[in-house]
DOSE-470328 format. One record per residue: residue number from 0; x, y, z of N, C-alpha, C in turn; residue in three letters. Coordinates in nm, 4 decimals. Layout:
pt semar = NUM | n.xx = X | n.yy = Y | n.zz = Z | ca.xx = X | ca.yy = Y | ca.zz = Z | c.xx = X | c.yy = Y | c.zz = Z | tormi = ALA $
...
//
This chain:
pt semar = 0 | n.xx = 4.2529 | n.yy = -10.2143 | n.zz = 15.0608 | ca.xx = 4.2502 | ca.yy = -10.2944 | ca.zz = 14.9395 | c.xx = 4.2889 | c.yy = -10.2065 | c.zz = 14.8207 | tormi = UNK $
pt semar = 1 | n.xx = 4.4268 | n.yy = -10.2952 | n.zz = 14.7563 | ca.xx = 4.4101 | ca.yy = -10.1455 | ca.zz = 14.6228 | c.xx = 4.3135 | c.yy = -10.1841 | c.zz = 14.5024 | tormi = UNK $
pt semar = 2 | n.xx = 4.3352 | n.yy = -10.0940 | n.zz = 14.4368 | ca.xx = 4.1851 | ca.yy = -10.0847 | ca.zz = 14.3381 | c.xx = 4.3128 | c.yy = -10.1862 | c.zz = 14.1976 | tormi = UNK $
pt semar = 3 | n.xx = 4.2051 | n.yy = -10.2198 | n.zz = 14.1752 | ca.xx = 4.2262 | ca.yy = -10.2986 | ca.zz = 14.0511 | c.xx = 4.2991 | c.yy = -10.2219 | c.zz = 13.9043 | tormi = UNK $
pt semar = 4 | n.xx = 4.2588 | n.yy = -10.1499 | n.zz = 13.8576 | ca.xx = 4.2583 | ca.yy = -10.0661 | ca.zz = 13.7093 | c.xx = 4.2932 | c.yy = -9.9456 | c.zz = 13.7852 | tormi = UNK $
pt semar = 5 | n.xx = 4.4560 | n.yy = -9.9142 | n.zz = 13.7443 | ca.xx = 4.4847 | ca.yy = -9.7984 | ca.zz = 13.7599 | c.xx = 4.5173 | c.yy = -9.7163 | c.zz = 13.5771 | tormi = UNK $
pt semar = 6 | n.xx = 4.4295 | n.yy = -9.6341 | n.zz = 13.5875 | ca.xx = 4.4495 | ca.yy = -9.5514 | ca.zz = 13.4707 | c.xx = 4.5795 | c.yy = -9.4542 | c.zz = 13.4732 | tormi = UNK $
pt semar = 7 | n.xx = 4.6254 | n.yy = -9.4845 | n.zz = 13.3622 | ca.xx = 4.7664 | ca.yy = -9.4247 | ca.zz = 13.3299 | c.xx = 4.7624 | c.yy = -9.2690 | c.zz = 13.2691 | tormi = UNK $
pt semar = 8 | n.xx = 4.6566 | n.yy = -9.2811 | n.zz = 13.2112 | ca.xx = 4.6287 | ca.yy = -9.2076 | ca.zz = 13.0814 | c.xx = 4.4939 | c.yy = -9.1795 | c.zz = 13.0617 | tormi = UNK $
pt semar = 9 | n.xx = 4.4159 | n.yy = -9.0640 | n.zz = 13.0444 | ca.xx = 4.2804 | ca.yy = -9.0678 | ca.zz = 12.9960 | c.xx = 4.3029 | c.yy = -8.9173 | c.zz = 12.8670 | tormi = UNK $
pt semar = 10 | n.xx = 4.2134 | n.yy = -8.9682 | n.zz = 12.7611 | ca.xx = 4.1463 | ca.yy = -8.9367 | ca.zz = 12.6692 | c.xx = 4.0530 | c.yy = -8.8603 | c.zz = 12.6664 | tormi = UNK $
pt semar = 11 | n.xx = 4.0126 | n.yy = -8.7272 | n.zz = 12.6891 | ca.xx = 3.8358 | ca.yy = -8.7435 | ca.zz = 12.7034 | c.xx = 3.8052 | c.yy = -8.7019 | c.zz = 12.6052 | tormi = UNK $
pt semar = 12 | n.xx = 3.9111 | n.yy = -8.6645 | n.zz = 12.4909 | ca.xx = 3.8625 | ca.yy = -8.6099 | ca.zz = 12.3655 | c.xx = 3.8112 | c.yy = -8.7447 | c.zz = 12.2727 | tormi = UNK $
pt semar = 13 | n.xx = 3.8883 | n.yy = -8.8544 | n.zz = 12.3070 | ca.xx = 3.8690 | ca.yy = -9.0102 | ca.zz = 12.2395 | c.xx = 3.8213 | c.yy = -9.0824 | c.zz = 12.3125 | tormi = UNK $
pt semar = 14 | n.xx = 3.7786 | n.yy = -9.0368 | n.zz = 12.4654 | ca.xx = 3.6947 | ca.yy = -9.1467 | ca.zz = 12.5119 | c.xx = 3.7286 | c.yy = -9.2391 | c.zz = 12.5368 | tormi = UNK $
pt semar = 15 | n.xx = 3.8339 | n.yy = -9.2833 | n.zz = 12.6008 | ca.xx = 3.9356 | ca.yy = -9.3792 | ca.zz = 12.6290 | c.xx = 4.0212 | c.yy = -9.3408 | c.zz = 12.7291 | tormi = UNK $
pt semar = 16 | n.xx = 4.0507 | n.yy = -9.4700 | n.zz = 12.8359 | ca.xx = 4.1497 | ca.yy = -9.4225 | ca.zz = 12.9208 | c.xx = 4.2677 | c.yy = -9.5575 | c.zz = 12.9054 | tormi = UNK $
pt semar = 17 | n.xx = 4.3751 | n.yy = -9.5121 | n.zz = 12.9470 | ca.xx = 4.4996 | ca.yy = -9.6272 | ca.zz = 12.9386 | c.xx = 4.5372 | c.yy = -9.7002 | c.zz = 13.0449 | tormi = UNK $
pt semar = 18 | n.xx = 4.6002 | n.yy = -9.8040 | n.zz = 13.1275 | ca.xx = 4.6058 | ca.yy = -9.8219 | ca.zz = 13.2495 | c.xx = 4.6915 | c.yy = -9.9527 | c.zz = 13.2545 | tormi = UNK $
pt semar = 19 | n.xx = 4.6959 | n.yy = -10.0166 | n.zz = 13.3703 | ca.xx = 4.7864 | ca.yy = -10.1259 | ca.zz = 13.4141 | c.xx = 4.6540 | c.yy = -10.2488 | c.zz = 13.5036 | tormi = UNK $
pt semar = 20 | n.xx = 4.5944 | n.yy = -10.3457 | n.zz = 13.5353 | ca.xx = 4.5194 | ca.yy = -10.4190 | ca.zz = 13.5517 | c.xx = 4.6409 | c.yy = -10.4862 | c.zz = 13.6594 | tormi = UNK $
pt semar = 21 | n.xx = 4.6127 | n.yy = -10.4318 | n.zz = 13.7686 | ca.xx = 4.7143 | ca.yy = -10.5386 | ca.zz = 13.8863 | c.xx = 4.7386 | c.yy = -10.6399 | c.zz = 13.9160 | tormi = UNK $
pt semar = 22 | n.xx = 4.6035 | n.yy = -10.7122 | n.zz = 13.8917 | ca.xx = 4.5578 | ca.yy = -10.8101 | ca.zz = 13.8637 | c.xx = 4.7084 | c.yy = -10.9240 | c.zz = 13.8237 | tormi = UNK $
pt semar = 23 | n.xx = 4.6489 | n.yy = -10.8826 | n.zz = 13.6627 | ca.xx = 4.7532 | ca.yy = -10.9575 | ca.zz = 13.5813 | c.xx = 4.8492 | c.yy = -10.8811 | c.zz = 13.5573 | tormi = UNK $
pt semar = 24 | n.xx = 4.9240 | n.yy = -10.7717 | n.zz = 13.5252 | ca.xx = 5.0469 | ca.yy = -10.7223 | ca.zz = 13.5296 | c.xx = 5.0227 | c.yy = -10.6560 | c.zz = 13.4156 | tormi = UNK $
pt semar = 25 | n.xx = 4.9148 | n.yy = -10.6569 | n.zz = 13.3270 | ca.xx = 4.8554 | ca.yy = -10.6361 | ca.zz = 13.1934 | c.xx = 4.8192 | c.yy = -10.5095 | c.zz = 13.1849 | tormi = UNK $
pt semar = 26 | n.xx = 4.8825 | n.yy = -10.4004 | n.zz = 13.0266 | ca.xx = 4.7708 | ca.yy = -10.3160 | ca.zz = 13.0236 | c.xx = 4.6449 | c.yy = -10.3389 | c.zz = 12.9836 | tormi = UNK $
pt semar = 27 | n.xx = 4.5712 | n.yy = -10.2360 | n.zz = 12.9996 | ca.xx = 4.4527 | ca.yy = -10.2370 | ca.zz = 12.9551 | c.xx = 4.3997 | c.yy = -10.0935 | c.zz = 12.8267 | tormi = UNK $
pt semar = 28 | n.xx = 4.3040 | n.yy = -10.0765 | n.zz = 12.7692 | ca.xx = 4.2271 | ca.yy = -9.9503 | ca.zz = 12.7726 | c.xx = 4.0934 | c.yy = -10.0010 | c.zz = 12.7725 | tormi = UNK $
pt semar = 29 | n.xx = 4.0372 | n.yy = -9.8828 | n.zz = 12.8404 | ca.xx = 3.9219 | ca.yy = -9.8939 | ca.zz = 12.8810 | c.xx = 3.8099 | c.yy = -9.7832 | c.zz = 12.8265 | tormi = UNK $
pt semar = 30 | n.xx = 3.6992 | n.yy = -9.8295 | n.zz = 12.7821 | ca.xx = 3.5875 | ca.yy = -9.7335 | ca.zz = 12.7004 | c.xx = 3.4487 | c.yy = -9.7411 | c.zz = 12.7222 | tormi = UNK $
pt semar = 31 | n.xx = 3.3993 | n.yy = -9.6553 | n.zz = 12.7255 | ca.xx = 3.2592 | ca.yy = -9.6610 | ca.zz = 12.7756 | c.xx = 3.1500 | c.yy = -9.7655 | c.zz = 12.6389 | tormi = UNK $
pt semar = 32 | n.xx = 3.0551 | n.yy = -9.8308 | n.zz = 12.6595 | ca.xx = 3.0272 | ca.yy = -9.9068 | ca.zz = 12.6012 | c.xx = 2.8738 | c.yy = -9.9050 | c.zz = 12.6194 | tormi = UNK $
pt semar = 33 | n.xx = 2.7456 | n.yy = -9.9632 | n.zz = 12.5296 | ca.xx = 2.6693 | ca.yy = -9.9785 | ca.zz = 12.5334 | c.xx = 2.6281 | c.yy = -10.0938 | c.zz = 12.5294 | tormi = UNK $
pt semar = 34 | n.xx = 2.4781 | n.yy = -10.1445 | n.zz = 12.5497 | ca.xx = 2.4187 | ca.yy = -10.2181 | ca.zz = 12.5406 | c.xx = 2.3610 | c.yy = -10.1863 | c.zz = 12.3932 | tormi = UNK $
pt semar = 35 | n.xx = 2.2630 | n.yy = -10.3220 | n.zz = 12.3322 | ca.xx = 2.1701 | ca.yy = -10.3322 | ca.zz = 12.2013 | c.xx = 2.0999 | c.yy = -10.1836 | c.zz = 12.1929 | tormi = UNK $
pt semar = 36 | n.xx = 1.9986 | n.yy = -10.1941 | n.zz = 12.2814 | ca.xx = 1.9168 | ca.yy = -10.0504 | ca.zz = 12.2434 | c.xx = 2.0032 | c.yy = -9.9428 | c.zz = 12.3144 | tormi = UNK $
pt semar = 37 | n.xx = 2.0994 | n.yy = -9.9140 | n.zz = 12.3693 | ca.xx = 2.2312 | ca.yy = -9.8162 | ca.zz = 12.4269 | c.xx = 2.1276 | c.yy = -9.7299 | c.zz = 12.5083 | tormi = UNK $
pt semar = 38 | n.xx = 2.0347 | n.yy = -9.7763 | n.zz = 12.5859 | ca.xx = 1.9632 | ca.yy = -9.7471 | ca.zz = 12.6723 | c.xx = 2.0648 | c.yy = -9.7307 | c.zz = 12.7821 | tormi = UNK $
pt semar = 39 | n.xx = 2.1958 | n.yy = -9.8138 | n.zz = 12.8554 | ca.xx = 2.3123 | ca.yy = -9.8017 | ca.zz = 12.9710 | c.xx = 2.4263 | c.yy = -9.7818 | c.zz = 12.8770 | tormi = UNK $
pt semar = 40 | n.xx = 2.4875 | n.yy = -9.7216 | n.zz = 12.9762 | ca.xx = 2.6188 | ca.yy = -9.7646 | ca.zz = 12.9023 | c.xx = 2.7057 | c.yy = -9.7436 | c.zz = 13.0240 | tormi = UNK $
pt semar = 41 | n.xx = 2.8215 | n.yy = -9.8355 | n.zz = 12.9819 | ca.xx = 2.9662 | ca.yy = -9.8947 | ca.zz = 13.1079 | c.xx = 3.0893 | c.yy = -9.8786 | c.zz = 13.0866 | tormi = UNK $
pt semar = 42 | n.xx = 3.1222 | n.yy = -9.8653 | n.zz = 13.1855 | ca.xx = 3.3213 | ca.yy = -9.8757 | ca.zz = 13.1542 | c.xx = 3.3489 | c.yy = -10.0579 | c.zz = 13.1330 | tormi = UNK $
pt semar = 43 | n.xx = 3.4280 | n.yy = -10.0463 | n.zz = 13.0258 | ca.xx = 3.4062 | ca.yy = -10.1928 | ca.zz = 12.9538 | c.xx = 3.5893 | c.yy = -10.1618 | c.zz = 12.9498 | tormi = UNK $
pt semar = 44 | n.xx = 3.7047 | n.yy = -10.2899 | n.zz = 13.0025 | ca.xx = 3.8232 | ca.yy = -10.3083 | ca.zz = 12.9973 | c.xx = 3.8471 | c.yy = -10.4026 | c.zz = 12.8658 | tormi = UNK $
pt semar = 45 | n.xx = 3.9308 | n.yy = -10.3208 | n.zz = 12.8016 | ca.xx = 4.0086 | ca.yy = -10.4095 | ca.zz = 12.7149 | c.xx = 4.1685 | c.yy = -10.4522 | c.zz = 12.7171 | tormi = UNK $
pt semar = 46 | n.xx = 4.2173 | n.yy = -10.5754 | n.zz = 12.7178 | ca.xx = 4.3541 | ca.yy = -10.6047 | ca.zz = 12.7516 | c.xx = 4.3824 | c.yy = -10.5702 | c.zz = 12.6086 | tormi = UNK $
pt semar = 47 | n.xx = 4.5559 | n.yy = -10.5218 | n.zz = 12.5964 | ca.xx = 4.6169 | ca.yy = -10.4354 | ca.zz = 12.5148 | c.xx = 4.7615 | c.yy = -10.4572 | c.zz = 12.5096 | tormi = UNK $
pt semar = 48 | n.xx = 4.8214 | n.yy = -10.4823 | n.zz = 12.3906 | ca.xx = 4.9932 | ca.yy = -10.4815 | ca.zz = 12.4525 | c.xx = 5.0691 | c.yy = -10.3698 | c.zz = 12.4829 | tormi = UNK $
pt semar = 49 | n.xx = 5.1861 | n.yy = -10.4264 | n.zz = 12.5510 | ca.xx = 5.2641 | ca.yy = -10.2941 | ca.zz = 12.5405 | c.xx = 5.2813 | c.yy = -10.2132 | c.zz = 12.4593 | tormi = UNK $
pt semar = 50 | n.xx = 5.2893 | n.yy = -10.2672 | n.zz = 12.3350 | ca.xx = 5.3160 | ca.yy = -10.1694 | ca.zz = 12.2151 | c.xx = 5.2434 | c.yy = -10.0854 | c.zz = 12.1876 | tormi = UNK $
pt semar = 51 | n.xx = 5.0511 | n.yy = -10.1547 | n.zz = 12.2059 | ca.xx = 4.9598 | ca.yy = -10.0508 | ca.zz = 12.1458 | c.xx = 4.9625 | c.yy = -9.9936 | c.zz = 12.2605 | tormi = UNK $
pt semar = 52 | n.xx = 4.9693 | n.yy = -9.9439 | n.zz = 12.4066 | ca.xx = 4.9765 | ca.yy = -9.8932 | ca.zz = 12.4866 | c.xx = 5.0825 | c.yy = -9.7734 | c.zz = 12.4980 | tormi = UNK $
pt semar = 53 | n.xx = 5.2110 | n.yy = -9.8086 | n.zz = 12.4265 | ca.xx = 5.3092 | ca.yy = -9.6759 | ca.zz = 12.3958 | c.xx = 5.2384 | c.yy = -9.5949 | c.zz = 12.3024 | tormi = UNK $
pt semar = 54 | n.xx = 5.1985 | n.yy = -9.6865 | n.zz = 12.1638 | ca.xx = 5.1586 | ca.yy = -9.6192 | ca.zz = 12.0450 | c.xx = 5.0058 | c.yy = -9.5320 | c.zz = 12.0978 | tormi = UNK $
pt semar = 55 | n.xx = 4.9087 | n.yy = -9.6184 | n.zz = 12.1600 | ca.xx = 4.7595 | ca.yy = -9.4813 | ca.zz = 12.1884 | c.xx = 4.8126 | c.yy = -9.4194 | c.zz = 12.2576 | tormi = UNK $
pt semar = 56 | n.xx = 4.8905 | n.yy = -9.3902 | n.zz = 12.3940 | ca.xx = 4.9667 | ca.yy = -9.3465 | ca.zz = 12.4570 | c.xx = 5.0186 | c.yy = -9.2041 | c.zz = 12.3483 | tormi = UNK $
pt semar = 57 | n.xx = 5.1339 | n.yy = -9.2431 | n.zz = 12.2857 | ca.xx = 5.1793 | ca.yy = -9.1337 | ca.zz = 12.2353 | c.xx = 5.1179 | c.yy = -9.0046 | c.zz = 12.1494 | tormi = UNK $
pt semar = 58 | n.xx = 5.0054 | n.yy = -9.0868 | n.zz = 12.0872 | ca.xx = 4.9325 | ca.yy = -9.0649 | ca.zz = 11.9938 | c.xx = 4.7766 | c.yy = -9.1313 | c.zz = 11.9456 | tormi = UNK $
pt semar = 59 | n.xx = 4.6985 | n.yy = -9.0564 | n.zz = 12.1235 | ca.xx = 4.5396 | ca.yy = -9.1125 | ca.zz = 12.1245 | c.xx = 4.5309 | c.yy = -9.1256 | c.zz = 11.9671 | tormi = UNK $
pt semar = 60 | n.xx = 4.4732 | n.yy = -9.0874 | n.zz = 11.8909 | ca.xx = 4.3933 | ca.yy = -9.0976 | ca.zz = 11.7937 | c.xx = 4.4302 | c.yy = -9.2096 | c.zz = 11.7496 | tormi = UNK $
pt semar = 61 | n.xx = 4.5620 | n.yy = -9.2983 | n.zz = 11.7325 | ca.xx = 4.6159 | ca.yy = -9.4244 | ca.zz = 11.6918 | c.xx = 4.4806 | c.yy = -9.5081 | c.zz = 11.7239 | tormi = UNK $
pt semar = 62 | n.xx = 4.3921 | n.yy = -9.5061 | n.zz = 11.8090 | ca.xx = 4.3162 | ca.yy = -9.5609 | ca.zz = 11.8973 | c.xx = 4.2404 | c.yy = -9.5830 | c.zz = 11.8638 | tormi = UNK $
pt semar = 63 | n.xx = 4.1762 | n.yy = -9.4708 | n.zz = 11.7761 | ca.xx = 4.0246 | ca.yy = -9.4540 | ca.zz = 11.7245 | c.xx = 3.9732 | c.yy = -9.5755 | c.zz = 11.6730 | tormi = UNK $
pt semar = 64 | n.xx = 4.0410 | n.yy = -9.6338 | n.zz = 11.5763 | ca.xx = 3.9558 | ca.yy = -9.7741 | ca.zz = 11.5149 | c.xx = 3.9803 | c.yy = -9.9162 | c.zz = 11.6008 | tormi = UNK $
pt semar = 65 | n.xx = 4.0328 | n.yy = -9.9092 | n.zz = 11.7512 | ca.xx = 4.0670 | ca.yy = -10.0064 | ca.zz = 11.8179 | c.xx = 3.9448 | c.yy = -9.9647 | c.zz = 11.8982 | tormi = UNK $
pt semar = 66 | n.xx = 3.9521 | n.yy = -9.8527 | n.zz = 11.9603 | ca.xx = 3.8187 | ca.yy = -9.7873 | ca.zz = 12.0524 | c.xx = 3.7130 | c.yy = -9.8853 | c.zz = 12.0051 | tormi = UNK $
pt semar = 67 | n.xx = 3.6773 | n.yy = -9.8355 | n.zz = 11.8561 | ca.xx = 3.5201 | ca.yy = -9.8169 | ca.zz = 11.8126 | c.xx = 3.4986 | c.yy = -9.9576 | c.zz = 11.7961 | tormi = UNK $
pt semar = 68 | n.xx = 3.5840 | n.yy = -10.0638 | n.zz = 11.7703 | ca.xx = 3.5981 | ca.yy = -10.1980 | ca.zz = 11.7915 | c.xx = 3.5223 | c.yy = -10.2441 | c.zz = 11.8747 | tormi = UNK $
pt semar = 69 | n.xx = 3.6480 | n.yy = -10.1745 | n.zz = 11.9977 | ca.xx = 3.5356 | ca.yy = -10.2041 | ca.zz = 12.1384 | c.xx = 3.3778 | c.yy = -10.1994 | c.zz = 12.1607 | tormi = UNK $
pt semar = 70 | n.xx = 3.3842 | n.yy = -10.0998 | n.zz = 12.1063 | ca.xx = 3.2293 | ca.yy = -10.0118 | ca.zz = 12.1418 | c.xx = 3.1429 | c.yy = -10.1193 | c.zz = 12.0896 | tormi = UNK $
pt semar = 71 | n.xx = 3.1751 | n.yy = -10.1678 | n.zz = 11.9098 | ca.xx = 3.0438 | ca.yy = -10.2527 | ca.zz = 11.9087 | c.xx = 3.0830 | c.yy = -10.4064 | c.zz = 11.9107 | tormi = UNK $
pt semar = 72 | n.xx = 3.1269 | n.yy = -10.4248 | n.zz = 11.9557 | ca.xx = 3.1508 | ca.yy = -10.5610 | ca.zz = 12.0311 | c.xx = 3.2251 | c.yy = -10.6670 | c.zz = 11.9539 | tormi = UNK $
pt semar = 73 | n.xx = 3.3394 | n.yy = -10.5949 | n.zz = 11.8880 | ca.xx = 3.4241 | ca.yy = -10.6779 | ca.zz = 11.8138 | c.xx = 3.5599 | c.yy = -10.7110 | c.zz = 11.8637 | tormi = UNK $
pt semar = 74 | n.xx = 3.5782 | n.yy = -10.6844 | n.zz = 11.9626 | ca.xx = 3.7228 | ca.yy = -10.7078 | ca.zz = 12.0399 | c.xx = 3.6604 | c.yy = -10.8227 | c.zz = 12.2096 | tormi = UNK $
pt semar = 75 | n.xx = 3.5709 | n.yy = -10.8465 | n.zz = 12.1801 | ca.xx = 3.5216 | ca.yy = -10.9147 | ca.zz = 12.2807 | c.xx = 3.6289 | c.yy = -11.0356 | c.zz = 12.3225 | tormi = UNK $
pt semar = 76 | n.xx = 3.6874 | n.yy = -11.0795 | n.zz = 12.3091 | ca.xx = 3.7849 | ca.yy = -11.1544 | ca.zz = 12.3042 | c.xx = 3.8962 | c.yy = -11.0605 | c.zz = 12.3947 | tormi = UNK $
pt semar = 77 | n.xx = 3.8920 | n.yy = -10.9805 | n.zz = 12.3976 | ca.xx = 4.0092 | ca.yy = -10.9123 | ca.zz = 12.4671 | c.xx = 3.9867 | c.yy = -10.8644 | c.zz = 12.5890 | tormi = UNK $
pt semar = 78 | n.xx = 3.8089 | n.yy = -10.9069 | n.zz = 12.6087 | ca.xx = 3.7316 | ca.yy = -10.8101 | ca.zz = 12.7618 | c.xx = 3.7893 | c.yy = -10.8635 | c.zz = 12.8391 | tormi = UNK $
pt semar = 79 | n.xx = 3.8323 | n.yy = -10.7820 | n.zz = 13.0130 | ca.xx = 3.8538 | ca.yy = -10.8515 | ca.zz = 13.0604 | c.xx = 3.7768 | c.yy = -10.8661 | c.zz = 13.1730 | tormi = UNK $
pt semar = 80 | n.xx = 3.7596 | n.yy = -11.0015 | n.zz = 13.2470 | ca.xx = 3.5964 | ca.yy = -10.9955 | ca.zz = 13.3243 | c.xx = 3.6809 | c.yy = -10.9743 | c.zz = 13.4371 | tormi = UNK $
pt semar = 81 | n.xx = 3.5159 | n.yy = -10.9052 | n.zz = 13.5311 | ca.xx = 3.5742 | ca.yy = -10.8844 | ca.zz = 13.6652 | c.xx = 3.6127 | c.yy = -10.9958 | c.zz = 13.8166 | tormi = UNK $
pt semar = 82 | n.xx = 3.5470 | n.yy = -11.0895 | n.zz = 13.7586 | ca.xx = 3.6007 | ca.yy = -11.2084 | ca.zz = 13.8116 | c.xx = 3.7303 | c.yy = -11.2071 | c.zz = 13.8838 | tormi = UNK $
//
């Protein structure tokens, strides 16, 4: 079975990795994420276009205010479930 989320790209200075979702044909980036009291925290997928995928790609830090988005739960709209 192949794996779902192949990472293209990882970050570990930004905490972010880049990837392709086989799934749908879609990139993704993906960021570790918390819960309310950040007692857990998860690898949480966000769908992404091509463009921002060249642009964090070329130049992680582009990322930073898309990341931190993620993190507190303002791109929720873009998660993608594992369904």
């Amino acid at each position: 079975m192949a794996t779902r989320f192949q990472d293209t790209f990882i970050s570990r200075e930004h905490r972010f990795s880049l990837g392709i979702d086989h799934r749908t044909d879609r990139y993704y980036l993906s960021t570790p994420v918390s819960g309310v009291n950040r007692a857990m925290e998860w690898e949480a997928y966000f769908t992404i276009t091509e463009g921002q995928f060249q642009v964090f790609h070329a130049n992680p830090a582009c990322a930073d205010a898309f990341t931190e988005d993620c993190r507190m739960g303002r791109n929720e709209h873009l998660l993608v479930h594992p369904s």
